[in-house]
SERO-330404 format. One line per 8 residues: for each residue x, y, z of C-alpha. Coordinates in pm, 1 decimal, decimal comma. Layout:
BEGIN
X:Y:Z ~ ...
// end
This chain:
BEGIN
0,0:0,0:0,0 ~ 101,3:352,6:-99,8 ~ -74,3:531,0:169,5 ~ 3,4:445,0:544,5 ~ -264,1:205,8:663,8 ~ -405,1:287,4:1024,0 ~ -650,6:167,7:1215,6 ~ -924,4:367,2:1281,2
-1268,1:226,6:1494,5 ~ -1584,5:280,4:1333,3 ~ -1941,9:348,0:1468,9 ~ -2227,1:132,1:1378,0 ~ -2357,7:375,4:1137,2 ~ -2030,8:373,3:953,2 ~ -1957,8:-9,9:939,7 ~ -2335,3:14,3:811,8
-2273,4:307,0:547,8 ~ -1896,7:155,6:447,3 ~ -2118,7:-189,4:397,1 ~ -2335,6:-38,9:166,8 ~ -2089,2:211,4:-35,5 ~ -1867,8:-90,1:-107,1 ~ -2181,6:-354,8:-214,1 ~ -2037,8:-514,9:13,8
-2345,8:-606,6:242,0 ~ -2743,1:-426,6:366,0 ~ -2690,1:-442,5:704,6 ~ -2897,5:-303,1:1005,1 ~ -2728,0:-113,2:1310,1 ~ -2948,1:-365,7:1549,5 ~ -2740,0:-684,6:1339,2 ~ -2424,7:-544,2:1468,1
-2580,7:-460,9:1890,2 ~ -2688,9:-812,9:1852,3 ~ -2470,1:-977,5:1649,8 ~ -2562,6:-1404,2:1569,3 ~ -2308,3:-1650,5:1469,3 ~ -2488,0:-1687,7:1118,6 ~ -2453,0:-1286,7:1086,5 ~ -2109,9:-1231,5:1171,8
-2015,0:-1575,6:984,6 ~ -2169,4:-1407,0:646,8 ~ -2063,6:-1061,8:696,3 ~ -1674,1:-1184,2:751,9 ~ -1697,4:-1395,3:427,0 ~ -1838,7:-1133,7:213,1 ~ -1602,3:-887,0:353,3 ~ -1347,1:-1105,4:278,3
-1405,6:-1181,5:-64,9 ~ -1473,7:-807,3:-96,3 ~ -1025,2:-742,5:-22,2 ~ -982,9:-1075,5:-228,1 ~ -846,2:-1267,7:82,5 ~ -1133,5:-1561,0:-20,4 ~ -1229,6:-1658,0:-374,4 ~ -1644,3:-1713,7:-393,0
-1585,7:-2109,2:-466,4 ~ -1338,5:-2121,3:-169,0 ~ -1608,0:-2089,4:66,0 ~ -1811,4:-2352,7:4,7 ~ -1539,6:-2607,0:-21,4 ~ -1463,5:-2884,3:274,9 ~ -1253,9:-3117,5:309,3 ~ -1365,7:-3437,4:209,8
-1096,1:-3668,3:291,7 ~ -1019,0:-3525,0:647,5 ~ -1422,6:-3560,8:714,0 ~ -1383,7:-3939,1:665,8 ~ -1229,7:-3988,5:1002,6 ~ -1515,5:-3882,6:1174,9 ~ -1824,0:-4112,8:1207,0 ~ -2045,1:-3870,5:1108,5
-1941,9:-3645,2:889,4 ~ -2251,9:-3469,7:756,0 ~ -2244,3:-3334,8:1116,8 ~ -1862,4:-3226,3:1126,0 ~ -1902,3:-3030,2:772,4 ~ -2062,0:-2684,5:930,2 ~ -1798,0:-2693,0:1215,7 ~ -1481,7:-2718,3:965,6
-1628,0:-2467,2:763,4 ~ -1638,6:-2216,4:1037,7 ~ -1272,3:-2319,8:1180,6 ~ -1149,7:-2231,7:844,1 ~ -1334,5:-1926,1:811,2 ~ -1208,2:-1829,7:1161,6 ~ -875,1:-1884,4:1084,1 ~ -924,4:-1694,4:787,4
-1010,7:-1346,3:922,0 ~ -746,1:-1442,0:1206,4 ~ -442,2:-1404,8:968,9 ~ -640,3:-1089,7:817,7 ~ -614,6:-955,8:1133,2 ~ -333,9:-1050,3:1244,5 ~ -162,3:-878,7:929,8 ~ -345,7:-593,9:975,7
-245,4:-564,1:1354,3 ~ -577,7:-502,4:1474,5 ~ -521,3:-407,6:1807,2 ~ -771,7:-690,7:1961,2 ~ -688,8:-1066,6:1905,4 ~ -972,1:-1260,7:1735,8 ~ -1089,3:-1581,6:1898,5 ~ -1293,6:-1863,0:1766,4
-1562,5:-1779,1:2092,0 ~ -1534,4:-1412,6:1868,9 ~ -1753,0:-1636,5:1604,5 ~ -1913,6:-1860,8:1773,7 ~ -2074,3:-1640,4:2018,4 ~ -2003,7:-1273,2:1894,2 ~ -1973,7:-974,4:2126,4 ~ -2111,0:-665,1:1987,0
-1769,9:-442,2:2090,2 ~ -1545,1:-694,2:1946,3 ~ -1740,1:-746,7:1663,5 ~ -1730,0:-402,2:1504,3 ~ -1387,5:-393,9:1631,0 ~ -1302,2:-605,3:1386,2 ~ -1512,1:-487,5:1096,9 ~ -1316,0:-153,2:1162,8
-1016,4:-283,9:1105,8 ~ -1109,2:-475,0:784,4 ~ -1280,4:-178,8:674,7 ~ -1034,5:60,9:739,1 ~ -804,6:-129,7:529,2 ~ -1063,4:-200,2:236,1 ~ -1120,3:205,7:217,0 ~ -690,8:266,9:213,4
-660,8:-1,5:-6,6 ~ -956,8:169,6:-256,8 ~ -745,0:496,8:-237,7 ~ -461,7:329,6:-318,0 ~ -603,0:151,6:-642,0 ~ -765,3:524,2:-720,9 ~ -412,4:636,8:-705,3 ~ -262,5:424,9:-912,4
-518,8:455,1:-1203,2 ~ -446,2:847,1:-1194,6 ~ -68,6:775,1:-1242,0 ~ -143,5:531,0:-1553,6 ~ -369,2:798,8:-1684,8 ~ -99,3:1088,9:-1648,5 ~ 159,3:876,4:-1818,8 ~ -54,7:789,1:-2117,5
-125,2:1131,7:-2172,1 ~ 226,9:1292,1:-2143,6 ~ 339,8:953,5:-2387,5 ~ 83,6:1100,6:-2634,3 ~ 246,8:1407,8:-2599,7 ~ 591,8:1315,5:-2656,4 ~ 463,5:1116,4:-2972,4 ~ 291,2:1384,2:-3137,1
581,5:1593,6:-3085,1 ~ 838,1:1380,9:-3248,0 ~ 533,8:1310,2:-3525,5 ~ 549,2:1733,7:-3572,3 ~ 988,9:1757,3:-3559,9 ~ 973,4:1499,4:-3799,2 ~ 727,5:1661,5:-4072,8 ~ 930,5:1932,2:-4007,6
1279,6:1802,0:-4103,1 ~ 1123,6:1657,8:-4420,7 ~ 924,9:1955,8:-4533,1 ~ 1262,9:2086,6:-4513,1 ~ 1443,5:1819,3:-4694,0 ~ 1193,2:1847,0:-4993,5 ~ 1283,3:2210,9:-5005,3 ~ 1684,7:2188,1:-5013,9
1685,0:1867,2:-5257,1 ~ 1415,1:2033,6:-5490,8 ~ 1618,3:2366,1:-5540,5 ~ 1421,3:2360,6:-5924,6 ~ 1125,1:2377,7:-5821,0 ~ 1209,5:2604,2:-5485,0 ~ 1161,6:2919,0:-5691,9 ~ 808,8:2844,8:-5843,0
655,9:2691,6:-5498,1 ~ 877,9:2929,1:-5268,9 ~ 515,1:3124,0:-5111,4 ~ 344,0:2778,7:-5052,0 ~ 629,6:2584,6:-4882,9 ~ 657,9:2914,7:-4645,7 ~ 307,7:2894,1:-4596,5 ~ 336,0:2492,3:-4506,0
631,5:2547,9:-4326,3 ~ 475,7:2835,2:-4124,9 ~ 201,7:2551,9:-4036,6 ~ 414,6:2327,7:-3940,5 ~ 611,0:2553,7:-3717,0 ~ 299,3:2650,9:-3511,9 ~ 238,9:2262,1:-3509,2 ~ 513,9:2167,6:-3330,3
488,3:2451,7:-3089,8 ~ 172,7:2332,1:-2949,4 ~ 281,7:2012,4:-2935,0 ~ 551,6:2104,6:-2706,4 ~ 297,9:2314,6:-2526,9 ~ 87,4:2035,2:-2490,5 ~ 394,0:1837,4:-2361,4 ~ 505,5:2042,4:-2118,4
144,9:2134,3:-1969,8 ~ 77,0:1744,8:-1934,3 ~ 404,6:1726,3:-1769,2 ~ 353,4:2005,1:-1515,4 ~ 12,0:1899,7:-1419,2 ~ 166,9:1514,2:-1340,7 ~ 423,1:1689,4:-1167,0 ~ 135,9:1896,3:-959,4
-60,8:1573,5:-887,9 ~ 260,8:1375,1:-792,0 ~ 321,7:1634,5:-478,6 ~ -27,0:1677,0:-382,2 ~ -94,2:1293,3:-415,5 ~ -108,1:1230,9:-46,0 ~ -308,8:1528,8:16,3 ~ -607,3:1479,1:-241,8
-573,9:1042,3:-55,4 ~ -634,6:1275,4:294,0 ~ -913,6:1451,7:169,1 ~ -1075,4:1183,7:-31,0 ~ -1074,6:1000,2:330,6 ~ -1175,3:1319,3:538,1 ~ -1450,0:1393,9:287,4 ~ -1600,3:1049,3:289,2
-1592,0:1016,2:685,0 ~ -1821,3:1335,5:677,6 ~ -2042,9:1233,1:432,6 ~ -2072,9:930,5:619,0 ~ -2144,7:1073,4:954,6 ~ -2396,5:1256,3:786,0 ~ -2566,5:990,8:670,5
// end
């Protein structure tokens, strides 16, 4: 990540709001003060697949072979599901150094504190790592455009040097066509300056964006905190 990741704890409204915003999940404010083992079991999954920590096929899978040892495995299948769910989000958590340790009791029988403690922190890193993504399409963009730049400058130079060519290698012809070639050349001239115009504007405003980059990622996160206390 580009942008310094920090935890930050979110109210219910926000978990609700940054739910929503991402399509992540339609969640109710009364799901997370009473949170169920089927709710927070859902939420974490789809939150998960959201930062691409669990592929959608992933989820359903069990293992087969290890369910053999027991005698009856129909009834084992649920609980190995949620173990590796559980250890899932731990190592998500753990990476993200959320500053309470998950427990499998955390799932089993969720506490509403702990709960949204923990949706914070996934949150909080599925918002920086948006940003960062946003970030990095700008710089593509910027570079595209100053590469189109520097190709319809070398494009205009080019005419140029063979308009000019044509003139000193047709030295015949130079006296009958001398008004139009001036008039061509004249073109061509302004061509290239506004090519190199173009260039150098393109490269200033990268330049511009490259030292206010952090400070348009703070905004972007201020603003969209407000809006969603707001909501």
């Amino acid at each position: 990540m580009s942008s310094a990741y920090e935890y930050e704890r979110f109210s219910r409204s926000q978990i609700v709001a940054y739910l929503k915003q991402g399509e992540i999940a339609s969640v109710k404010e009364e799901d997370l003060k009473n949170p169920t083992f089927d709710f927070v079991s859902e939420l974490y999954t789809r939150i998960l697949i959201y930062l691409d920590a669990l592929d959608e096929e992933e989820k359903e899978q069990v293992d087969y072979e290890a369910l053999e040892h027991f005698e009856n495995p129909e009834h084992h299948a649920t609980s190995m599901q949620s173990m590796k769910l559980y250890y899932k989000v731990k190592d998500m958590l753990h990476m993200l150094h959320c500053p309470l340790k998950i427990t499998y009791k955390d799932l089993l029988r969720p506490e509403s504190s702990r709960t949204e403690c923990f949706f914070s922190s996934l949150l909080t890193y599925g918002l920086y790592n948006y940003l960062d993504q946003v970030g990095e399409e700008n710089d593509v963009y910027f570079s595209l455009q100053i590469s189109n730049a520097e190709v319809d400058l070398v494009q205009t130079v080019q005419e140029n040097a063979n308009l000019r060519s044509q003139i000193v290698q047709s030295p015949d012809k130079l006296q009958g066509a001398l008004e139009e070639k001036k008039l061509v050349l004249g073109e061509t001239k302004k061509a290239e300056q506004v090519a190199i115009g173009s260039f150098q504007e393109k490269a200033a405003i990268l330049e511009v964006y490259e030292k206010f980059g952090v400070y348009c990622s703070i905004t972007f996160v201020h603003t969209s905190r407000n809006s969603v206390q707001e909501l």
